[in-house]
Backbone bond lengths (Angstrom), bond angles and torsions (degrees), N, CA, C in turn:
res aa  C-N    CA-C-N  psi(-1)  N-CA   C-N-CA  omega(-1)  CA-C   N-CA-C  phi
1 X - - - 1.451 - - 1.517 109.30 -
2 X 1.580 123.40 151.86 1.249 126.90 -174.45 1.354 95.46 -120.31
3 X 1.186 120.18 149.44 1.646 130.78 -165.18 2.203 91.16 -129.23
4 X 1.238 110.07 103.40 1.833 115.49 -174.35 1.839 85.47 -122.08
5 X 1.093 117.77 139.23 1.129 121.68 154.13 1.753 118.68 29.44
6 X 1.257 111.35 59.60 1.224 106.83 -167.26 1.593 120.86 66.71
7 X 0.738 119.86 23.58 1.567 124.51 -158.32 1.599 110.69 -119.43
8 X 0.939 130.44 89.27 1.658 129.60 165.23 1.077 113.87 -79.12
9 X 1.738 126.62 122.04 1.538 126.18 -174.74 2.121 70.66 -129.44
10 X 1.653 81.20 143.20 1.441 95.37 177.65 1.689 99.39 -142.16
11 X 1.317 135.27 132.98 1.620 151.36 163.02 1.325 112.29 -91.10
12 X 1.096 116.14 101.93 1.269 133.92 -177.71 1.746 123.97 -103.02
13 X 0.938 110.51 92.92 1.776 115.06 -170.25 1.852 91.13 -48.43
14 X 1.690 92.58 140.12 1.486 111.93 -169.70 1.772 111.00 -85.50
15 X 1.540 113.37 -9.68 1.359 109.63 176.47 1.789 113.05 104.96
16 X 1.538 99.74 -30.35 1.647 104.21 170.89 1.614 115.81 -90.22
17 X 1.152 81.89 -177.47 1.744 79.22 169.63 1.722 145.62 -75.63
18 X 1.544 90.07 4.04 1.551 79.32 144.45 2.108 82.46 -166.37
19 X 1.158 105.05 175.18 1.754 119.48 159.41 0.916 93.21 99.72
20 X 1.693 90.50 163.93 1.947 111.16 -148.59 1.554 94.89 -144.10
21 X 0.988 106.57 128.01 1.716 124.93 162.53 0.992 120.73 -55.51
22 X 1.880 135.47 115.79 1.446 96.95 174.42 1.735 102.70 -115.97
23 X 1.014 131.89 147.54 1.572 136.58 -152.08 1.608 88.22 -136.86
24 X 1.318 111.13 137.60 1.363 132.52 161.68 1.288 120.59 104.91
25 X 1.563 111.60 -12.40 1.632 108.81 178.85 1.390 115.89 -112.50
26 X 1.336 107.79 159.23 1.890 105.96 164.43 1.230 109.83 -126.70
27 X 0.845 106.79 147.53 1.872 108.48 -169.29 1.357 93.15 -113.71
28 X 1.091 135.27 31.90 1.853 131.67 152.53 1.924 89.20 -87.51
29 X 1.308 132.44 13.90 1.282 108.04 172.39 1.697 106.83 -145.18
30 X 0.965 113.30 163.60 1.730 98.04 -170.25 1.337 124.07 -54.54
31 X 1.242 95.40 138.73 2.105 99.69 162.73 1.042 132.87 -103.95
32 X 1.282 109.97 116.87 1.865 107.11 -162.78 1.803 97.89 -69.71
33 X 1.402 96.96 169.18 1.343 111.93 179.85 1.228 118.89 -66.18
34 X 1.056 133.74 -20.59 1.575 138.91 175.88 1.067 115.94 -76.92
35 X 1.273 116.63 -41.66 1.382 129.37 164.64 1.439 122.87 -45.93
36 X 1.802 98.95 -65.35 1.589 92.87 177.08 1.460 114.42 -53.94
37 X 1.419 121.29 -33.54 1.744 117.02 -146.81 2.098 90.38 -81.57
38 X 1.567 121.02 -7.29 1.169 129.51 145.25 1.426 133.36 -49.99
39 X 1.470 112.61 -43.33 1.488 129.86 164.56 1.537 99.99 -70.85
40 X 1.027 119.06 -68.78 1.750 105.96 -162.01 1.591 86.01 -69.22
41 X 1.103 177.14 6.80 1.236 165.90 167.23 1.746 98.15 -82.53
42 X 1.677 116.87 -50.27 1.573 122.23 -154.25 1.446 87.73 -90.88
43 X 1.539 136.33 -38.68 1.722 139.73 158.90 1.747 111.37 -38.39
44 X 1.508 103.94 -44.94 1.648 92.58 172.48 1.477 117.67 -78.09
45 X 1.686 120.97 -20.79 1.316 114.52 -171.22 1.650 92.11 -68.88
46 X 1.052 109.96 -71.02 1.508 151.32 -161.96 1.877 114.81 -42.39
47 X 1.594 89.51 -41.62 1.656 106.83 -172.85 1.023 112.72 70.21
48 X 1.607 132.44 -22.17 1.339 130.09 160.07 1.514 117.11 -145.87
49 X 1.151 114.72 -170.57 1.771 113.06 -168.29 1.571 103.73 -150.80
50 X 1.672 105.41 123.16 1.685 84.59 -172.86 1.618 85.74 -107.23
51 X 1.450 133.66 145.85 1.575 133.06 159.74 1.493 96.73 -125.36
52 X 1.428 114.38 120.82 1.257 116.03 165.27 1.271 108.92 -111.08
53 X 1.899 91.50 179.49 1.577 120.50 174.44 1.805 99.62 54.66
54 X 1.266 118.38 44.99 1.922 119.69 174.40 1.943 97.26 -104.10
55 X 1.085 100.23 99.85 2.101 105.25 143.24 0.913 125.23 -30.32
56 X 1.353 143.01 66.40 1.758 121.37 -143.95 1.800 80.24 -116.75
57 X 1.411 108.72 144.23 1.423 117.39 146.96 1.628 125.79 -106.95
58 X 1.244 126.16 149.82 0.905 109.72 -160.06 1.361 136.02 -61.27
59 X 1.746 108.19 -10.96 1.518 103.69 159.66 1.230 123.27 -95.20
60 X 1.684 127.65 19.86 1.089 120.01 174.04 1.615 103.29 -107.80
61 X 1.429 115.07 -4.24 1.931 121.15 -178.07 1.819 85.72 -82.26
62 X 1.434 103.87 -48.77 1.692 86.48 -179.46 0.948 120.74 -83.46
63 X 1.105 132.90 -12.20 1.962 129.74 159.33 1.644 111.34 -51.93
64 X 1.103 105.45 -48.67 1.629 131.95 -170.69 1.250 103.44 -56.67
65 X 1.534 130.06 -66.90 1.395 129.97 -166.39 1.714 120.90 -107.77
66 X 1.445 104.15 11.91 1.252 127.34 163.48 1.777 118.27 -65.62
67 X 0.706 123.66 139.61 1.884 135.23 176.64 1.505 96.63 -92.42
């Protein structure tokens, strides 16, 4: 888990054979860089990344998964 500004993001293996939960963030608001290079790090363990229930508009899906 990463602790940002009050912020607990936790990756949680989903139980199948591969993918990871991610619990604690919303990406309707910025993602610092450490964070993401966490996603592509928990995306290579994981092979995939599920984040649900996010509001996303479309400039915050491309803010979000942008480098």
């Amino acid at each position: 888990m990463e602790r940002l500004l009050n912020l607990v993001v936790a990756i949680v293996p989903t139980g199948s054979a591969c993918g990871g939960l991610v619990k604690g963030i919303g990406l309707n608001k910025p993602v610092y860089k450490t964070l993401k290079e966490k996603f592509v790090w928990a995306a290579y363990q994981h092979s995939c990344l599920v984040i649900k229930n996010q509001d996303l508009t479309k400039e915050s899906y491309y803010q979000s998964t942008s480098r």
